[in-house]
Phi, psi and omega in degrees: 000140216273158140218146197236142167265149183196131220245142167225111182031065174055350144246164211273147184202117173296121181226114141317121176309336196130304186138113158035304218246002202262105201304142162309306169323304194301304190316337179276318172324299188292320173307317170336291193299339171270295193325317198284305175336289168293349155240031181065023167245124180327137174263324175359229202256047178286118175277117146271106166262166197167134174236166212233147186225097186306145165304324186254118163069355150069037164264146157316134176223115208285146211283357179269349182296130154325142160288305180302006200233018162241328171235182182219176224286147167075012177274170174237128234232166175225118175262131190235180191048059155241139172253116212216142179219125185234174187250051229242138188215139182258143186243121193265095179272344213106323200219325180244026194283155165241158159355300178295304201283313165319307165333305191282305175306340176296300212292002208065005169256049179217127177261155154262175185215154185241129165309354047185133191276178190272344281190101174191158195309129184217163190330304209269354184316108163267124188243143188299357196248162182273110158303057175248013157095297187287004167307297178313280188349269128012283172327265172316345169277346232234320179262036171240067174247028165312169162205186206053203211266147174311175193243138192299148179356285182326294216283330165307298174293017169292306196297283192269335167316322194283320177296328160318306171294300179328313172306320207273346209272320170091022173219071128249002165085022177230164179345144171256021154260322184295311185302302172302002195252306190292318182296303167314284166339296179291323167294327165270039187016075148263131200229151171244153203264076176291116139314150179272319175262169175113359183279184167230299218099014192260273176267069207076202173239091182290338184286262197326356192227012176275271191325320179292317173284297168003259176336263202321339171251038166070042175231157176068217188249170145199182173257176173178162211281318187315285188311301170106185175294106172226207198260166192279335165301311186306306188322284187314323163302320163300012208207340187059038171259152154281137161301138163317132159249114176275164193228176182308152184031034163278335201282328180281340173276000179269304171270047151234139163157190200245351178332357167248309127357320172276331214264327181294335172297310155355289151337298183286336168297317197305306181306307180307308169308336191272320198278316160310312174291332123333335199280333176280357180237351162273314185295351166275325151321260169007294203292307181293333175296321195260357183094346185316151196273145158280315194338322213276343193260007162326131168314326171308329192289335173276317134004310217262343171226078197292031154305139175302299186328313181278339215286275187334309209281295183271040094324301187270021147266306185289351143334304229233332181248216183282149173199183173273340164251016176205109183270153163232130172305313172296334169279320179289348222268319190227063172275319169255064185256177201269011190270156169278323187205188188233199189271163188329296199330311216249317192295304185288034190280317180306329192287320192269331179296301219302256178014306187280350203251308192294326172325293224298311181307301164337279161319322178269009149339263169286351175277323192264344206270296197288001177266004177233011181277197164227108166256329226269184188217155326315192163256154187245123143287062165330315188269008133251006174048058184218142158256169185191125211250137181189189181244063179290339199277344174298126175285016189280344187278307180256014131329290190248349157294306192278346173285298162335317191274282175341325202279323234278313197294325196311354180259015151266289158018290181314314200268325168324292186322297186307323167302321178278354190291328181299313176318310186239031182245081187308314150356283184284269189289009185025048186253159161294153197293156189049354175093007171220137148341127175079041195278352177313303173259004173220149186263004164038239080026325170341298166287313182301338143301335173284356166267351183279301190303333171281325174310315199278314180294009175288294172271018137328301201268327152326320163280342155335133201253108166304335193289354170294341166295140125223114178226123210293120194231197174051032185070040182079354163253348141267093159282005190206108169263171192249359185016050117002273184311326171273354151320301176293298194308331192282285189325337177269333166314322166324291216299338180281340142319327186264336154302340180257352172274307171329292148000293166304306185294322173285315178299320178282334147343275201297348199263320150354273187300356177286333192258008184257356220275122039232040180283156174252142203266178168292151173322312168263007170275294174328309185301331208286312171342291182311333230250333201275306204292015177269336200264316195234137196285155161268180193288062171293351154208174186292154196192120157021070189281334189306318187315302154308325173292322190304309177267357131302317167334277152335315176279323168312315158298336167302310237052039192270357179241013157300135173332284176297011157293319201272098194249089188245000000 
């Protein structure tokens, strides 16, 4: 009988096949069922979709195939696209979502429920438009000019989860039927067919939060999970949801905000926080591969230049490294060698990680304050029985924050690249040159710096700050925009680079320490070893590499190589 690994929302669950005849769907069930097992969640009267992926070389792997006869024994499997409604609920006010929890709500595992805001259409509210039932529409059709690929399944529901808190915040004038219609949407995952382009950031992001009411009032396309992509009515009707009927000043309280700008920024902290605290335990792997002085990371030293960030960083290097309670062989191996001190790429990891750490913090800042704010206009006062027309709706606040975090995260990346260059530079690192053996006949590493190296420079021009762009648009009265929206897409685009030069630098890490054998690094860099060598083989001759960057990569999007994953 066969056994398989098999990855579920990052985490690994050893699954027996079964028996000869026992199909990839099931084997993707039973992984289901220990995951809901291991996090205490009801399996119940749960719809579960999922599509399944080997880990080595990333093939679709079709859910009617016999396991023995697609995988072989001791492979590792992946589930992606999955979509599952438990009864697990996150509460949405207006005033406290965080970061993390957009996220998960974008992943599916939350349906919401709302604390109901103060603020909702009542008798005397009046709006200035012909109360003819087709205004709101009009409205909202007349501004559904996106253009490009729609934003995907997660990133939609990000989208209408952050417009929902925003409603709920309770100064936008609209229903507490609409607010409920919309809530209904999200919980059956019906997504409206957003583009990704076409916003400024000025008066919110109107094309894209157009394109989000669209769907919802049963026009244009939208998705579910049953369905799939279809016309928006049909969707909705499968689901025993109604299309919106909007009322006065629903259609401008549906479109104007920065919720696209914000919900993708949202993303990108999360991704960044997550890829920096790895970025410190691959490079201590590095240190160790090249042989590197603990010295530099003494507490005094930091002590003596107290930003918190760097202060963080070299704690959990030293954490991480020879100690008295995680000794390394490879550091006792060379103690009394003659160097005085190694290179920036290495000395320096607290100063430049410490900084990218202190950015992210900023950032998730100025992020979370706009994910709980009231951008749309006007505003509704109830306890003054006043609207008041203003610029809440301008993107410059999370606009030149996601420009800061892109400048801020690239420099792991930046200093990574240089780390691996050390790696596979025999010069430098008194390794075989590139990292593999027989190097006459395998290019070993080689190339794979040069994709590290095309990444950063990539995000050289990605980091160019958009929000520094304006151009006057609407006849001159949004004279002045936030290019916002392109501000978030650059940025996530940063951080999935810097995952990916990361990526690199941990396969080249371990392949190092392959040539240290049989010295051993400390007890949690070794766990971090085990963990690359379940997926990925090490290099002994040239092979295929993008495949292996891909699934370093995964665990990097995972966090498996985060501190608190790491258990000795």
């Amino acid at each position: 009988m066969l056994c398989v690994s098999v990855c579920v929302r990052g985490e690994w669950f050893r699954v027996p096949s079964g028996g000869p005849s026992v199909s990839i769907q099931k084997l993707g069930h039973e992984a289901l069922c220990r995951y809901f097992r291991a996090k205490k969640l009801e399996h119940g009267d749960r719809h579960v979709e999922f599509s399944m992926h080997r880990c080595q070389g990333g093939e679709l792997l079709h859910p009617e195939d016999r396991v023995e006869d697609v995988l072989e024994d001791n492979d590792f499997v992946q589930l992606g696209n999955l979509f599952y409604f438990c009864k697990q609920y996150i509460f949405l006010d207006g005033n406290s979502l965080t970061t993390a929890e957009l996220v998960s709500l974008g992943q599916g595992l939350f349906h919401i429920k709302v604390r109901k805001g103060h603020t909702f259409m009542s008798g005397w509210f009046k709006i200035c438009v012909p109360h003819n039932g087709e205004k709101p529409l009009l409205y909202v059709l007349c501004v559904c000019v996106g253009v490009g690929d729609p934003l995907s399944v997660t990133r939609t529901r990000m989208l209408l989860a952050l417009r929902i808190n925003v409603l709920a915040k309770g100064y936008s004038g609209t229903s507490l039927e609409t607010l409920e219609a919309m809530i209904k949407a999200f919980n059956a995952s019906c997504l409206s067919w957003v583009p990704e382009k076409g916003t400024v950031g000025a008066s919110g992001d109107l094309a894209p939060l157009a394109h989000l009411a669209l769907g919802l009032m049963g026009e244009g396309r939208m998705w579910s999970p049953q369905s799939g992509w279809a016309d928006a009515k049909t969707v909705l009707e499968g689901h025993g949801l109604k299309p919106l009927q909007l009322k006065p000043k629903e259609g401008l309280a549906l479109i104007n905000g920065t919720q696209l700008i914000t919900s993708l920024g949202a993303e990108a902290v999360e991704r960044a926080l997550s890829v920096a605290k790895q970025a410190d335990v691959i490079a201590a792997l590095t240190l160790e591969a090249l042989r590197g002085t603990t010295k530099a990371f003494h507490q005094v030293i930091h002590a003596a230049r107290p930003h918190p960030g760097q202060i963080q960083v070299a704690q959990r290097l030293r954490s991480l490294l020879d100690s008295e309670v995680f000794p390394s062989q490879i550091s006792e191996s060379h103690r009394s060698c003659s160097r005085v001190q190694d290179a920036y790429t290495l000395r320096c990891i607290p100063q430049v990680h410490g900084v990218v750490n202190d950015t992210i913090g900023f950032v998730q800042k100025v992020i979370s304050t706009e994910m709980n704010s009231a951008t749309d206009n006007p505003l509704v006062f109830v306890e003054f029985r006043e609207t008041i027309s203003g610029g809440n709706f301008h993107g410059e606040y999370p606009a030149k924050a996601l420009d800061y975090l892109a400048i801020g995260v690239q420099e792991l990346a930046s200093i990574s690249e240089r780390r691996i260059e050390r790696l596979v530079n025999p010069t430098h690192s008194e390794l075989p040159a590139f990292l593999v053996k027989e190097g006459g006949l395998n290019c070993g590493f080689m190339v794979a710096h040069c994709t590290a190296a095309a990444l950063v420079s990539e995000n050289k021009t990605l980091c160019h700050p958009s929000s520094v762009d304006s151009l006057s648009t609407s006849a001159a009265t949004e004279d002045h925009v936030s290019m916002g929206g392109w501000a978030a897409r650059k940025a996530l685009t940063v951080v999935e680079h810097v995952e990916q030069v990361l990526a690199i630098e941990l396969l080249a890490a371990c392949q190092a320490l392959e040539f240290l054998h049989p010295l051993k690094t400390t007890a949690p860099l070794e766990k971090v070893h085990e963990l690359l060598r379940s997926v990925i083989s090490p290099w002994d001759r040239d092979r295929v590499m993008s495949s292996d960057i891909k699934a370093a990569h995964t665990l990097i999007k995972q966090q498996k190589a985060s501190p608190s994953q790491l258990v000795w």
